[in-house]
MINURO-242888 format. One record per residue (C-alpha): x, y, z; residue in one letter. Coordinates in steps of 0.05 Angstrom, whole numbers, plus 5000, padded with zeros to 4 digits. Layout:
# MINURO-242888
((X,Y,Z),A),
...
# end
This chain:
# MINURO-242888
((4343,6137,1511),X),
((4408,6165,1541),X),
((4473,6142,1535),X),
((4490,6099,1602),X),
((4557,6062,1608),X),
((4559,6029,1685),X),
((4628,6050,1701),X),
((4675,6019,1755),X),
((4740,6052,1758),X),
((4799,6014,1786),X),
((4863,6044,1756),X),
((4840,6117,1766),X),
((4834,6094,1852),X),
((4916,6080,1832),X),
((4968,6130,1860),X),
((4967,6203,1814),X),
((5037,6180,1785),X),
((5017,6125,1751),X),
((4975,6167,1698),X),
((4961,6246,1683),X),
((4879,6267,1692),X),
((4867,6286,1621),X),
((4796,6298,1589),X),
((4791,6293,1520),X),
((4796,6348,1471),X),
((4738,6363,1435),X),
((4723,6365,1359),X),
((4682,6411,1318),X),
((4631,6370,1280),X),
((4626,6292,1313),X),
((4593,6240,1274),X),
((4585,6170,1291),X),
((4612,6121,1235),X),
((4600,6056,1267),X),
((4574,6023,1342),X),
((4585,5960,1355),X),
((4526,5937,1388),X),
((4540,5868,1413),X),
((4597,5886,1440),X),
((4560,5943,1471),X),
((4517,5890,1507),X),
((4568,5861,1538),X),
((4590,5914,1568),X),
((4528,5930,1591),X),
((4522,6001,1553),X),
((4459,6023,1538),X),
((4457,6057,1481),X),
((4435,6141,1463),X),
((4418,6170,1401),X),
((4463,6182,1344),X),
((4485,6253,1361),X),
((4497,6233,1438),X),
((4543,6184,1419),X),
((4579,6212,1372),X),
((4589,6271,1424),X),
((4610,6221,1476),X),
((4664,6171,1430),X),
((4691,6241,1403),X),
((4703,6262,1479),X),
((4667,6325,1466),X),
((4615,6300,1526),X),
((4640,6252,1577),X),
((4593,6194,1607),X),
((4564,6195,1682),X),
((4619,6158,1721),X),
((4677,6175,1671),X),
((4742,6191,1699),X),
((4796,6203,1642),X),
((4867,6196,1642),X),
((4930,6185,1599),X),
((4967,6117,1632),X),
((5037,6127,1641),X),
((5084,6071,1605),X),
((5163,6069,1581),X),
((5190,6017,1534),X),
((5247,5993,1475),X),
((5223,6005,1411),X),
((5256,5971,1367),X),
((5307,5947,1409),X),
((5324,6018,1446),X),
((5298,6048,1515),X),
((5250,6103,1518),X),
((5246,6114,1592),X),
((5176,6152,1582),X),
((5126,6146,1534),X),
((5052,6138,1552),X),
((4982,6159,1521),X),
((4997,6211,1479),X),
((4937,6210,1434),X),
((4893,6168,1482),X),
((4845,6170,1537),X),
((4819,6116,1598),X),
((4747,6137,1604),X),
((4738,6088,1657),X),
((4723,6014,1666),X),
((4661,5973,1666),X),
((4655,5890,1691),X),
((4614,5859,1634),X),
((4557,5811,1633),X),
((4611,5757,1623),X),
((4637,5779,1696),X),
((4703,5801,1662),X),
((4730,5878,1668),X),
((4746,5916,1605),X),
((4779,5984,1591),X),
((4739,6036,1546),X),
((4791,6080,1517),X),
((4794,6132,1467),X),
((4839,6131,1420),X),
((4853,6202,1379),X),
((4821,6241,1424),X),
((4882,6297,1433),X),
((4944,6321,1463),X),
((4955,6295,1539),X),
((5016,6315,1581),X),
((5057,6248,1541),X),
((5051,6273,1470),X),
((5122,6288,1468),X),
((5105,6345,1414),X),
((5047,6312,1377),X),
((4983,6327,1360),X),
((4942,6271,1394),X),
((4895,6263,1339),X),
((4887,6202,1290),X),
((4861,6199,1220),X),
((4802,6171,1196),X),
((4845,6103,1160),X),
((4886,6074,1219),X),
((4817,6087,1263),X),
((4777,6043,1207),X),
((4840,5991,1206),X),
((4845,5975,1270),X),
((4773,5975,1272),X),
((4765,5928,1222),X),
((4822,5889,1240),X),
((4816,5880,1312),X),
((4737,5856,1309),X),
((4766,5803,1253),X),
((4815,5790,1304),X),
((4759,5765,1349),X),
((4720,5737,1298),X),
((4777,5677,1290),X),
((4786,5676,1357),X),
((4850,5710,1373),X),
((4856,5753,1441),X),
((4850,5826,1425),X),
((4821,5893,1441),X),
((4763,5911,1405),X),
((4729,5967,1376),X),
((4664,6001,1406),X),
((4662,6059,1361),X),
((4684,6094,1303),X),
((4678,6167,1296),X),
((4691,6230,1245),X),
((4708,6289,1280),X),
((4701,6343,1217),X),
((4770,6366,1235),X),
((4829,6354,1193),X),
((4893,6320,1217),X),
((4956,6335,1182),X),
((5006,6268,1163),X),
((5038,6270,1091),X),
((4977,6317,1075),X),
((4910,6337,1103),X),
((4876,6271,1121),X),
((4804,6264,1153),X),
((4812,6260,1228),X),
((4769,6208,1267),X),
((4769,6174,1342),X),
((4764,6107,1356),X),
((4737,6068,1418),X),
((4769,6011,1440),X),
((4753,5960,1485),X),
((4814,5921,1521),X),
((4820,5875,1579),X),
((4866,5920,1608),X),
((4922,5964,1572),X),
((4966,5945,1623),X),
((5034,5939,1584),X),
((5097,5904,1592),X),
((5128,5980,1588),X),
((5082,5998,1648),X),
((5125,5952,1684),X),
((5185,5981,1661),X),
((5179,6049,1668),X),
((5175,6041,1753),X),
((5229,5995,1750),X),
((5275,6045,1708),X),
((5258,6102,1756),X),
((5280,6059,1825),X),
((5204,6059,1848),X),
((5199,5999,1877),X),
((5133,6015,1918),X),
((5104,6030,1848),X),
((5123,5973,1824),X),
((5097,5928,1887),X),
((5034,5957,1878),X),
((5025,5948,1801),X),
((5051,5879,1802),X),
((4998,5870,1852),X),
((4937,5900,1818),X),
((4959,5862,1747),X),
((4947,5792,1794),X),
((4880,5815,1818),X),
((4865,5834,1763),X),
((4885,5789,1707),X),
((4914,5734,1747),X),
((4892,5718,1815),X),
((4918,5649,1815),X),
((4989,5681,1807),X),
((5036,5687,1867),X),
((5081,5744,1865),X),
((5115,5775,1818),X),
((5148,5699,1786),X),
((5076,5684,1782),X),
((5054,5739,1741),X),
((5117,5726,1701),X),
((5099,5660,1690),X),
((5029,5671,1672),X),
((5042,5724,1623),X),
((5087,5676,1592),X),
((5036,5629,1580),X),
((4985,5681,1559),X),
((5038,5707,1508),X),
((5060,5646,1481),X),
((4978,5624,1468),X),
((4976,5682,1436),X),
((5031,5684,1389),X),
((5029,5617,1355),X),
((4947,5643,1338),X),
((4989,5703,1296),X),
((5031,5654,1264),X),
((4974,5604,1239),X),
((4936,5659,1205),X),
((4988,5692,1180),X),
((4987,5755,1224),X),
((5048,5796,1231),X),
((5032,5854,1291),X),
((5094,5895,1246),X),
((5117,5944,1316),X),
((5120,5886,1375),X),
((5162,5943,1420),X),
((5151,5926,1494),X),
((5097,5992,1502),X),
((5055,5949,1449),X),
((5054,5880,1487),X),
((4995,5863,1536),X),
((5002,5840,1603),X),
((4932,5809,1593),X),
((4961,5768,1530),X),
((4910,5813,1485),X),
((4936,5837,1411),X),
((4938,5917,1419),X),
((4961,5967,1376),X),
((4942,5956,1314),X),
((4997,5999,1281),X),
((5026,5974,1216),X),
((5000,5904,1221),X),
((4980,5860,1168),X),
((4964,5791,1138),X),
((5005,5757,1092),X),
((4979,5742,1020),X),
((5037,5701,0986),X),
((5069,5655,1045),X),
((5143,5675,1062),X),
((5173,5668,1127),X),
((5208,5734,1122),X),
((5153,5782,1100),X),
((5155,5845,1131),X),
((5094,5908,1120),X),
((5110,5953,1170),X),
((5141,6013,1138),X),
((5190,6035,1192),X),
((5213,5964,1205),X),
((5274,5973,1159),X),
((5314,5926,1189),X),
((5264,5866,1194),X),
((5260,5849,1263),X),
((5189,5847,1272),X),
((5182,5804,1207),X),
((5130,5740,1213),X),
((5177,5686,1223),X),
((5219,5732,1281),X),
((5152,5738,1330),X),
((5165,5683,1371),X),
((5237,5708,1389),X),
((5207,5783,1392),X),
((5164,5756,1450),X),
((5212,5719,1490),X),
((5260,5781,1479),X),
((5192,5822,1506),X),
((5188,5767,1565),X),
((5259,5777,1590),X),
((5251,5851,1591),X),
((5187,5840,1639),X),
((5227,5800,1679),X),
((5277,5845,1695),X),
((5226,5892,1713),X),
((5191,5850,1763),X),
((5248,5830,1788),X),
((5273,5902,1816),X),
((5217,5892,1877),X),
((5248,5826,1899),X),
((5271,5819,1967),X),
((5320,5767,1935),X),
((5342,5781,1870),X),
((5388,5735,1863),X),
((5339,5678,1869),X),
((5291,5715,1836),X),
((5337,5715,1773),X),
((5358,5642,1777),X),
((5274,5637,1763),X),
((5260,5688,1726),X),
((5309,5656,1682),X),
((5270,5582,1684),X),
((5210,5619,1664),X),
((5230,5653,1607),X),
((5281,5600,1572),X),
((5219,5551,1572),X),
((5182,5601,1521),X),
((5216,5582,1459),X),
((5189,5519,1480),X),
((5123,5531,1504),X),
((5105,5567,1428),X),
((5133,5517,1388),X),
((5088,5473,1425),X),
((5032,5518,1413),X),
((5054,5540,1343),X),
((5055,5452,1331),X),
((4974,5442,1354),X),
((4958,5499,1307),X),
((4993,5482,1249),X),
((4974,5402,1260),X),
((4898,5424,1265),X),
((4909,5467,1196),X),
((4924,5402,1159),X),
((4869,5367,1194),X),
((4915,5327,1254),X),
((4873,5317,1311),X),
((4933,5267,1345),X),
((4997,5271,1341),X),
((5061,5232,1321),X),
((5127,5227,1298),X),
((5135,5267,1236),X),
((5073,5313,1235),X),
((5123,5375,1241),X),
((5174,5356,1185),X),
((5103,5343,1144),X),
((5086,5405,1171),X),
((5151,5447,1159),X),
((5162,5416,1087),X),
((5087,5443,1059),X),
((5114,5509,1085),X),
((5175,5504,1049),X),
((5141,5491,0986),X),
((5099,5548,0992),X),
((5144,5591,1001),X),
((5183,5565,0939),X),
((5125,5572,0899),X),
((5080,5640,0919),X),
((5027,5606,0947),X),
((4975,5639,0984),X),
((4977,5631,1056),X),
((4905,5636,1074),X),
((4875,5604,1007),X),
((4925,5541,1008),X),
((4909,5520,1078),X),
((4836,5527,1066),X),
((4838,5495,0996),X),
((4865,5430,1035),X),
((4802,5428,1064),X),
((4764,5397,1002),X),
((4837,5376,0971),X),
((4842,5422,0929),X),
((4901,5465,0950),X),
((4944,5442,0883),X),
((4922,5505,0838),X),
((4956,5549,0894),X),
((5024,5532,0879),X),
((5058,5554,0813),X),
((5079,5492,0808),X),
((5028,5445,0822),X),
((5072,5378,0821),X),
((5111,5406,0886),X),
((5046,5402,0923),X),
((5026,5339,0893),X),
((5093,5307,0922),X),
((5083,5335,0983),X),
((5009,5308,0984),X),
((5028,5239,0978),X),
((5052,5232,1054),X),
((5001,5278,1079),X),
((4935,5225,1050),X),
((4970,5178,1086),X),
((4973,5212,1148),X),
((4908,5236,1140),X),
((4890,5161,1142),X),
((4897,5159,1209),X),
((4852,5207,1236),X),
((4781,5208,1247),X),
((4754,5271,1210),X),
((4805,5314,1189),X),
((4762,5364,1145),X),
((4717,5378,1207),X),
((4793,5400,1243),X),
((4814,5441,1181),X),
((4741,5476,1179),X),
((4749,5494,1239),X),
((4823,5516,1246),X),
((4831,5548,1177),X),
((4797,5615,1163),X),
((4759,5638,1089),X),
((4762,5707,1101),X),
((4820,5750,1129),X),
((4829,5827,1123),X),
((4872,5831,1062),X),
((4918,5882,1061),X),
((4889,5908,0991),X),
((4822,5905,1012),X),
((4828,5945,1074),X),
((4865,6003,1038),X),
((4807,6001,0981),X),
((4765,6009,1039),X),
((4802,6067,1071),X),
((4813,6100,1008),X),
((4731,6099,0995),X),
((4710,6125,1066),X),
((4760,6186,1052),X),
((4715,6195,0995),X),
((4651,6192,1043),X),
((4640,6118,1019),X),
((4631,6065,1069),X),
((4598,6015,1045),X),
((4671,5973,1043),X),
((4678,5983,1110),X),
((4600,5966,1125),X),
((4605,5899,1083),X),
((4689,5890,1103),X),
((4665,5886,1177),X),
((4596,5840,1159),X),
((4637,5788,1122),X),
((4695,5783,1168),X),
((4648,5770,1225),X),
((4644,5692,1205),X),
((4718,5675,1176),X),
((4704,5604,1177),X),
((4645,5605,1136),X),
((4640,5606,1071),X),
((4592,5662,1042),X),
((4595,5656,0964),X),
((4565,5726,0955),X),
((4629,5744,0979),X),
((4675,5701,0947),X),
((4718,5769,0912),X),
((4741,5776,0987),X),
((4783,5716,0988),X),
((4825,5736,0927),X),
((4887,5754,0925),X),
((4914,5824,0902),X),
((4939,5829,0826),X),
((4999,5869,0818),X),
((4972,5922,0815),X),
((4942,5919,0888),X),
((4996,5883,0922),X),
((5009,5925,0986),X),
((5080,5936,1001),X),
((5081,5971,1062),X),
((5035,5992,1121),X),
((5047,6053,1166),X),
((5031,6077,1237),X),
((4972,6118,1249),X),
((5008,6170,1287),X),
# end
């Protein structure tokens, strides 16, 4: 059986400066790690033999109907301008419209230099290609927008970081990677036509109900501020939330430094070169409004009046802050098993947080603990829980069937941090049975699986992650 992937191109039909025609690079000695075959089926792939597509997700053989290129973006990181960036270890194969009627990107990631490496070596090493492999298909699993991952694949090169690591390529799967720096980098140069015509492929494309560029604004918005209260209940902090890393489509991409929380505290921060803290948990919601206002003054460059065009622009993005805390409010009221709402669920909500935080408790275990009331032994002091408690039965009262909400909105099994590195850290060694079982388990979060009850632990101190890094 050959390897058949029914592309339709759409960006690629785009004017030559929005992207660089780039093939992949090929590697010396491909072979395929993992396929993700349901995904696959979606997309309507039908699957070759081992060595075909591990020759075809390294890049060393491109698909019938493939046409490759590096996408051109700009963007702040960490606050400052780059006025170009773009794919610089990444290529668009193409674009296929799934059974579910909904067009995806296939994109390799690692597969070599392209005209925006700015100097590096395009390649990626076999652990951030496993994490975000892992990671993003748990991602899906609790029902969080994302990219996904197709493939996984060694490339029997070596890749130089702090020392000779295994390289690898990963396939991933996104809804578009149409970025908020996209945006900006036609409005920094003064091309407006640019512009006009990206602003009008992203409303085809993502949001045809939209009108004009406000309407794109406003449905971003939305999409974003779904998105980011999901993060928040399950602890997720993305760790490099720069404007070339947030989706247009309201999809989590770039799975850098990211990571889950073990031990609740609003302030936690992974991400090694987030020194500063301004991509720590509690500071996402901001992060994205920031990220908002900086796609509205994109947009806003095409405007035939700007100065109306600001006076809504600004509407849209002040209501935000609103529009997650009322998001962040239905997840958090589901997670102690509040199906309706009144006065008072979010100071009962706000004060268990507190008192987690005061006492180390583990974010994932204590909110699925309250499922069968037994969240006490997180704490390390159980009384403070038991205080809190009190008011929360008798809330509970009130509702219908509060543990069928918590099942449901509070997850067994999340990719702890330790686990994931024990996992890289045996592949290296030619082990993947971590990954294998890693990628099994996390496939049904909200169910409990007691062969797999070690995944659910938290790290001793001797496993505690500290920090996460960038693949690059």
């Amino acid at each position: 059986m050959t390897l058949t992937i029914p592309f339709d191109n759409s960006y690629a039909r785009l004017p030559n400066s929005f992207y660089a025609r780039q093939a992949p690079i090929p590697v010396r000695a491909p072979r395929l790690v993992a396929f993700n075959e349901e995904l696959a089926q979606i997309l309507r792939i039908t699957p070759g033999d081992v060595h075909e597509m591990a020759e075809a997700f390294a890049g060393n053989t491109l698909p019938d109907g493939a046409e490759p290129i590096a996408q051109l973006y700009s963007g702040h990181q960490f606050g400052s301008y780059n006025p170009q960036l773009g794919d610089g270890r990444a290529v668009l194969l193409g674009e296929t419209v799934g059974t579910d009627g909904i067009r995806r990107d296939i994109q390799l990631k690692g597969s070599g230099p392209t005209p925006f490496s700015r100097r590096g070596d395009g390649r990626a090493w076999l652990g951030p290609v496993l994490r975000e492999y892992v990671v993003s298909e748990a991602m899906h699993a609790l029902g969080i927008p994302t990219t996904r991952a197709l493939a996984a694949v060694e490339t029997g090169e070596i890749v130089l970081r702090e020392g000779p690591m295994p390289g690898a390529v990963l396939t991933r799967v996104a809804q578009s990677h149409l970025r908020v720096g996209t945006f900006q980098v036609f409005a920094g140069r003064g091309q407006t036509e640019n512009l006009r015509k990206l602003t009008g492929y992203a409303i085809a494309r993502h949001y045809p109900e939209a009108e004009g560029p406000m309407g794109l604004l406003r449905a971003v918005r939305d999409a974003q501020a779904r998105l980011i209260a999901q993060w928040m209940s399950v602890g997720f902090i993305h760790g490099v939330m720069n404007t070339d890393n947030c989706s247009i489509a309201g999809e989590t991409i770039d799975y850098g430094p990211c990571a889950f929380m073990d031990s609740y505290h609003p302030n936690t921060v992974y991400s090694s070169i987030d020194r500063m803290g301004r991509y720590a948990y509690s500071n996402q919601p901001d992060i994205a409004v920031w990220n908002l206002a900086q796609l509205a003054t994109a947009l806003i460059q095409q405007v035939d009046d700007p100065e109306a065009a600001v006076e809504e622009a600004t509407e849209i993005v002040h209501a935000m802050p609103g529009l997650i805390h009322q998001e962040w409010q239905g997840r958090f009221r589901a997670k102690i098993g509040l199906d309706s709402e009144e006065d008072g669920d979010e100071a009962l909500i706000t004060d268990l947080l507190t008192r987690m935080a005061h006492n180390s408790a583990d974010f994932t275990n204590t909110f699925r603990a309250l499922c069968d009331d037994n969240a006490r032994d997180q704490f390390l002091t159980p009384e403070a829980f038991d205080e809190w408690a009190v008011g929360w039965q008798a809330r509970l009262a009130r509702e219908e069937d509060p543990q069928a909400v918590m099942i449901t909105a509070n997850p067994a099994f999340i990719p702890r941090n330790h686990r994931v590195e024990q996992m890289i850290q045996a592949a290296v060694q030619g082990d993947y049975a971590p990954f294998h079982r890693l990628t099994k388990v996390l496939a049904r979060p909200y169910t409990d699986q007691p062969e797999a009850v070690d995944l659910t632990y938290p790290p001793t101190e001797k496993e505690v992650v500290h920090a996460t890094f960038c693949g690059t």
